[in-house]
C-alpha positions in Angstrom: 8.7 -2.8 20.3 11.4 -1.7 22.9 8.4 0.5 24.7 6.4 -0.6 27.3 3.2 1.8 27.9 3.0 2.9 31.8 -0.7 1.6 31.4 -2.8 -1.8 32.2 -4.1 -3.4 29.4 -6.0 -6.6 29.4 -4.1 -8.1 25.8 -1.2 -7.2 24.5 0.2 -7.5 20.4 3.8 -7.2 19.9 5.2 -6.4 16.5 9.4 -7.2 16.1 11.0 -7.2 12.5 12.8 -10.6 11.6 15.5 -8.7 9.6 16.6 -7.4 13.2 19.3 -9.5 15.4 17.9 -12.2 16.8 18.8 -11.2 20.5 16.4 -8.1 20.4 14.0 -10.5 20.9 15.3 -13.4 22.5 17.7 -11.3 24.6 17.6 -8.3 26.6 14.3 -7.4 27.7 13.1 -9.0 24.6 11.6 -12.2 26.8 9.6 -9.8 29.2 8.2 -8.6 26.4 7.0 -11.8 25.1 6.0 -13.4 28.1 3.8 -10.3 28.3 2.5 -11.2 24.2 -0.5 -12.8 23.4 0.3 -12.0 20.0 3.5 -11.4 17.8 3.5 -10.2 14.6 6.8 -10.8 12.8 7.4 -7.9 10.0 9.6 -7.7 7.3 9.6 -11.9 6.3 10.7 -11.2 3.0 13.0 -13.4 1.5 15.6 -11.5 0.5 15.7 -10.0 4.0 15.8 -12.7 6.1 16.7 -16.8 5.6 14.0 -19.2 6.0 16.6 -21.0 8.5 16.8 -17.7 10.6 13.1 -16.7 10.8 12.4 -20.7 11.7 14.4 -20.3 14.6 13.7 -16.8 15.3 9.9 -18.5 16.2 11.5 -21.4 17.6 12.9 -19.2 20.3 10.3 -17.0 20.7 8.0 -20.7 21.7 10.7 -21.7 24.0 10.4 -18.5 26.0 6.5 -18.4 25.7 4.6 -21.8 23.9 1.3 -19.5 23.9 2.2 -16.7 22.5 0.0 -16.7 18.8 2.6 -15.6 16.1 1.9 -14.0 12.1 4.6 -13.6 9.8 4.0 -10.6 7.4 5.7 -8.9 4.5 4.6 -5.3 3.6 3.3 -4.2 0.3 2.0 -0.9 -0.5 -1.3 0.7 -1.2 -1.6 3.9 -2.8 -4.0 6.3 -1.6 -4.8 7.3 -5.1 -5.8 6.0 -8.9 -2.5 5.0 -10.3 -4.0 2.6 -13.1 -1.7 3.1 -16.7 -0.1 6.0 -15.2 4.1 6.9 -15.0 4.8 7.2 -11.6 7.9 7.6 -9.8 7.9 5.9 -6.5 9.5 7.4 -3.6 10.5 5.4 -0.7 12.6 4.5 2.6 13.1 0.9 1.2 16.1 -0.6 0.6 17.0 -1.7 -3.5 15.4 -5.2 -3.1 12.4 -4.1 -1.4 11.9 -1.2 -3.4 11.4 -3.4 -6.7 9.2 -5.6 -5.1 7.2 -2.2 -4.0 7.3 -1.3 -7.6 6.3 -4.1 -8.6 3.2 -4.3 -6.4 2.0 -1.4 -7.5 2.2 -2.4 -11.5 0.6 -5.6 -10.7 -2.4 -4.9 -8.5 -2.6 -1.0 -9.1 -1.9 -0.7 -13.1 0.7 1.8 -12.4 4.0 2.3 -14.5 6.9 2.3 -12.7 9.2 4.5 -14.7 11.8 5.2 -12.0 12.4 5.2 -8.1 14.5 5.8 -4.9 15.0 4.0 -1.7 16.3 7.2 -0.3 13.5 9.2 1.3 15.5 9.6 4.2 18.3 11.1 2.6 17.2 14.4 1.1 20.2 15.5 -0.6 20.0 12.2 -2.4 16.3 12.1 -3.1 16.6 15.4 -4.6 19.1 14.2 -7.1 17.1 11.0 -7.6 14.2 13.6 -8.8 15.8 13.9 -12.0 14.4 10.6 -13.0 10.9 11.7 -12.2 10.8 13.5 -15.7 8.9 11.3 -17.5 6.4 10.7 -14.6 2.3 11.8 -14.3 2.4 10.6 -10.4 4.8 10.9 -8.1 4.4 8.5 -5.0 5.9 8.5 -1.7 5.5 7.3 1.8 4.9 9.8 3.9 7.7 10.5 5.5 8.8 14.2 6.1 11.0 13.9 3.2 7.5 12.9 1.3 6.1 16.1 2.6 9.3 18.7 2.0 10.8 17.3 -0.8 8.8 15.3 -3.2 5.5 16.9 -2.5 7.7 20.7 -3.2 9.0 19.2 -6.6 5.6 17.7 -7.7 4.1 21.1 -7.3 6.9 23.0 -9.1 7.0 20.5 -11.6 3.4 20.2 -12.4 3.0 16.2 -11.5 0.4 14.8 -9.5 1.2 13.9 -6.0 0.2 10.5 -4.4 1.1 8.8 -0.9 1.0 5.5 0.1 0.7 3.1 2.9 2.5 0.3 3.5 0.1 -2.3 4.4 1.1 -5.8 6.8 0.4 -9.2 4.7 -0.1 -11.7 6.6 2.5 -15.2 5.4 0.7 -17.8 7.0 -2.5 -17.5 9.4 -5.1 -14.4 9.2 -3.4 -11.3 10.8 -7.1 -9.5 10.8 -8.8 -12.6 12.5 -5.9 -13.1 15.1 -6.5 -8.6 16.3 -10.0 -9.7 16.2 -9.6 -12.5 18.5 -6.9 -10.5 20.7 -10.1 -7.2 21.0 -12.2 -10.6 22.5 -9.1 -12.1 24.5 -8.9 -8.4 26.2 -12.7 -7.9 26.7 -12.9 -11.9 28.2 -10.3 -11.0 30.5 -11.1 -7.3 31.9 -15.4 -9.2 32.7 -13.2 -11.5 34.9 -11.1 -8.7 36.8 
């Protein structure tokens, strides 16, 4: 992130999107950053976001400036915090077009749900509202939650008698094992502060 914390810490995970310019990272105070990293995990490694060629030497760059530095590519797919198995839902979200019907399509493959219509404009609330008009034929409606989630879909669910379920959009790890790597960065951090 472009935040430091004014605080020690004994480890320290990094999370950058690869559908961000490359010089966020490799430029700027992006290298402090990383030399700092023990871990970077690299969101939004979808393919329709970003090129195999770019993210390759996106890490490529981020090795050159630290060869230690552990890194996990991850995609994001949604988990609803409710039943949504054979149900109509309309899904509600900040995504953009292409990652919206993969979202969708998440949640009718893993979840059961039935995707009968959607918008990638939760931050948009004159547009969402007009994008309600497709939530008709819908039991569930789901949204990130997002103050647009809260004052606009969640108001029209309840005036409109349709059930109301958020989501969370969950990190998938591409490659490596994005649990076992925090894991071994909550050991990295203890090894280190016995030795201080």
């Amino acid at each position: 992130g472009a935040a430091n914390p004014p605080v020690g810490v004994d480890a320290v995970a990094l999370v950058a999107s690869a559908a961000q310019p490359e010089e966020y990272l490799l430029g700027y105070l992006g290298p402090y950053r990383l030399l700092r990293s023990d871990l970077l995990v690299v969101t939004m490694c979808e393919d329709f976001l970003v090129s195999s060629e770019k993210l390759r030497k996106l890490i490529d760059g981020v090795h050159a400036i630290n060869p230690e530095v552990k890194v996990v590519k991850t995609i994001f797919r949604p988990r609803p915090l409710g039943d949504l198995s054979g149900r109509r839902v309309f899904l509600a979200s900040t995504a953009p077009p292409g990652a919206l019907e993969v979202k969708a399509e998440h949640l009718e493959t893993v979840f059961g749900a039935r995707v009968v219509a959607s918008s990638p404009n939760l931050a948009d609330r004159d547009r969402l509202a007009a994008d309600l008009d497709g939530a008709r034929d819908a039991e569930v409606l789901v949204t990130e939650l997002k103050a647009a989630g809260v004052d606009t879909v969640s108001v029209y669910a309840e005036k409109n008698d349709k059930e109301l379920v958020y989501l969370e959009n969950v990190p998938v790890a591409l490659d490596g094992d994005l649990e076992e790597e925090i894991d071994g960065l909550e050991a990295l951090a203890r090894r280190r502060r016995e030795r201080r």
